[in-house]
C-alpha positions in Angstrom: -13.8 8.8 -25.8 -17.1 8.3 -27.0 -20.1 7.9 -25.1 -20.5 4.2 -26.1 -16.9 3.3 -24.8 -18.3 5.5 -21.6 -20.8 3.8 -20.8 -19.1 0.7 -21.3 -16.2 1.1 -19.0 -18.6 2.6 -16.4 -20.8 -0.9 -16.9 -16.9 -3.0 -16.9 -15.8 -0.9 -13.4 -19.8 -1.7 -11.7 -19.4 -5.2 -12.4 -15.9 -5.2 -11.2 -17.4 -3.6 -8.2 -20.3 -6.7 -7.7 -18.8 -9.0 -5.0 -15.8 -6.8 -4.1 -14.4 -7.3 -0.3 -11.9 -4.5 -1.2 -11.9 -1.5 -2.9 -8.3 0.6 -3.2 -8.0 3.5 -4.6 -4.1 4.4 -5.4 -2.3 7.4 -6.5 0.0 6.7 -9.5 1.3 9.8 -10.0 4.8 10.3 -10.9 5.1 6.2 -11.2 7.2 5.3 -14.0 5.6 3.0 -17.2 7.6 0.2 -16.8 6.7 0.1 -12.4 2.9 0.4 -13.4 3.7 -2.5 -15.7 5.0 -4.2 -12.9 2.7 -3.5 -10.3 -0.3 -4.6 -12.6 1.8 -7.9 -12.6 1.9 -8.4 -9.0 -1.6 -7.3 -8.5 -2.7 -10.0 -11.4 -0.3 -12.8 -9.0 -2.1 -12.1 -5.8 -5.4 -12.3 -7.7 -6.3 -8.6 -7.4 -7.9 -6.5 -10.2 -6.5 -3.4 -11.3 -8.4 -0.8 -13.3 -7.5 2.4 -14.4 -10.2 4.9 -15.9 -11.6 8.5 -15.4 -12.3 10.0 -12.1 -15.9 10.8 -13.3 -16.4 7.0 -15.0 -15.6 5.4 -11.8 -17.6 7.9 -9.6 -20.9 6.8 -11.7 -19.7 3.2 -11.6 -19.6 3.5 -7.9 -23.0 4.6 -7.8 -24.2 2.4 -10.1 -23.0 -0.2 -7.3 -24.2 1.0 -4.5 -22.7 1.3 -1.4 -20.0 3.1 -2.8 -21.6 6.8 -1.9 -19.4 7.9 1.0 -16.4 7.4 -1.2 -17.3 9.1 -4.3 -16.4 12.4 -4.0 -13.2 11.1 -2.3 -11.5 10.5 -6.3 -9.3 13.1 -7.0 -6.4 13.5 -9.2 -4.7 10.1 -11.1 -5.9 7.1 -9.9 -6.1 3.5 -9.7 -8.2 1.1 -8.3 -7.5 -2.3 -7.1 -10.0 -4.8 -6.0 -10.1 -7.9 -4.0 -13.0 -10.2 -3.6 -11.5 -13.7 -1.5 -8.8 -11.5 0.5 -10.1 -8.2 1.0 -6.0 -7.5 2.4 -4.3 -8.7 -0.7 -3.9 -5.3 -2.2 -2.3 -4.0 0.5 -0.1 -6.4 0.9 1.1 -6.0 -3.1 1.3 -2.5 -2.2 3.2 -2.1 0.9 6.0 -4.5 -0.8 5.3 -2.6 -3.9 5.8 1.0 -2.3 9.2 2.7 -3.2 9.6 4.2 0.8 11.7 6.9 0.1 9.6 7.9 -3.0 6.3 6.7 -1.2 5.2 6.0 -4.6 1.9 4.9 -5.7 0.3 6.1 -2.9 -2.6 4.4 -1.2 -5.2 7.7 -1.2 -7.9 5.0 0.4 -9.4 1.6 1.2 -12.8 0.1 1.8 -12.7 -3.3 3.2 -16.3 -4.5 3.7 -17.9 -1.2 3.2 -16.0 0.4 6.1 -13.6 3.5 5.0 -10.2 3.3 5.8 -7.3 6.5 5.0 -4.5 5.5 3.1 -2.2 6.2 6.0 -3.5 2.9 7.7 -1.8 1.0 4.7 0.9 -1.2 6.7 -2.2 -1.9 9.3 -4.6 -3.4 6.6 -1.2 -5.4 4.7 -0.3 -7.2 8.3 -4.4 -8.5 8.7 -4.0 -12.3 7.8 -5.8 -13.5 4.8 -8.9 -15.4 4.7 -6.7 -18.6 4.1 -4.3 -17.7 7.5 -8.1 -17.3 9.2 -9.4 -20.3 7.8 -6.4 -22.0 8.7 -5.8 -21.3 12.2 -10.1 -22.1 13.2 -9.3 -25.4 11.5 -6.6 -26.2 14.0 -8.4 -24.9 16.9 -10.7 -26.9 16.2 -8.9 -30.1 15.4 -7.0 -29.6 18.5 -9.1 -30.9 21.2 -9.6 -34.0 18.8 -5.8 -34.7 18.7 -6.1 -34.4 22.2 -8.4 -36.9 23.2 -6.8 -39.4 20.4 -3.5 -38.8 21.9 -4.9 -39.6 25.3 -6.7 -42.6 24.4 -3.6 -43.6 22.6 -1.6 -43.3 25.5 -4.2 -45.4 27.5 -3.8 -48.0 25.7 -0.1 -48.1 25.1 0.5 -48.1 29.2 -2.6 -50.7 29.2 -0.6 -53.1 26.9 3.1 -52.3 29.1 0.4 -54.0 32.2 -0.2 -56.8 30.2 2.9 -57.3 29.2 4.7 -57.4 32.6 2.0 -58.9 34.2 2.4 -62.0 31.3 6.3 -62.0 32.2 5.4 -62.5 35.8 3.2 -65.3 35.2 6.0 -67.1 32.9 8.7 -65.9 35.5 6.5 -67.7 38.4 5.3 -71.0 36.1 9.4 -71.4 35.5 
């Protein structure tokens, strides 16, 4: 590799890096070509990136980011790393449905969600956090709750208000009769 194509995939991996919520780093070895395939796939569906590239490209891309420094020396052997920016969970969910479990292949070596370290053993912990959407979602209807509420109690008001009305006008025609 030339130092050109270097410096350019240590420039690609930085900018990847710019606006990242999650940072995975997965161990690949002894996955087969056409489950890499595949896992690249699912990562591309649940809007994750996936990179592959030298230990020592994505160490200076790291630092180029900055942040990244407690992590750095933690890339050892083949890896992978997958990036989320809106769901900082979503590669942990591909890769906890992705994960073979009696091969345990990949193998999540690490994760940073929001600049915290996390070991890889926490996987099925970070995959079962709810996405941003789920979050979202559920403040949403918290807060349209007491609204519902207050319609449906106004509503109710007014239904038993018009039932009055009603019998009291059946009255008056049952008395004029």
């Amino acid at each position: 590799m030339t130092k050109t194509k270097k410096e350019e995939v240590v420039a690609e991996v930085a900018e990847l890096l710019n606006g990242a919520s999650g940072l995975y780093s997965i161990d690949f070895t002894g996955l087969t070509v056409a489950n890499a395939i595949r896992l690249r796939r699912e990562f591309k569906k649940a809007g994750v990136t996936y990179k592959v590239a030298k230990n020592t490209l994505v160490k200076r891309a790291l630092r180029d980011a900055g942040g990244y420094d407690h992590i750095v020396d933690k890339f050892i052997g083949q890896t992978g790393i997958a990036i989320g920016y809106d769901d900082p969970a979503a590669p942990a969910r591909v890769l906890n449905d992705f994960i073979d479990p009696k091969l345990e292949i990949p193998k999540l070596n690490f994760a940073v969600i929001e600049k915290e370290f996390m070991a890889g053993s926490e996987l099925k912990a970070i995959a079962a956090m709810p996405s941003r959407k789920d979050i979202l979602g559920s403040i949403v209807g918290a807060l349209n709750a007491p609204a519902s509420g207050i319609v449906g109690v106004i509503n109710a008001v007014m239904r038993d208000l018009s039932s009055v009305i009603e019998e009291v006008a059946k009255q008056k025609e049952g008395a004029a009769a």
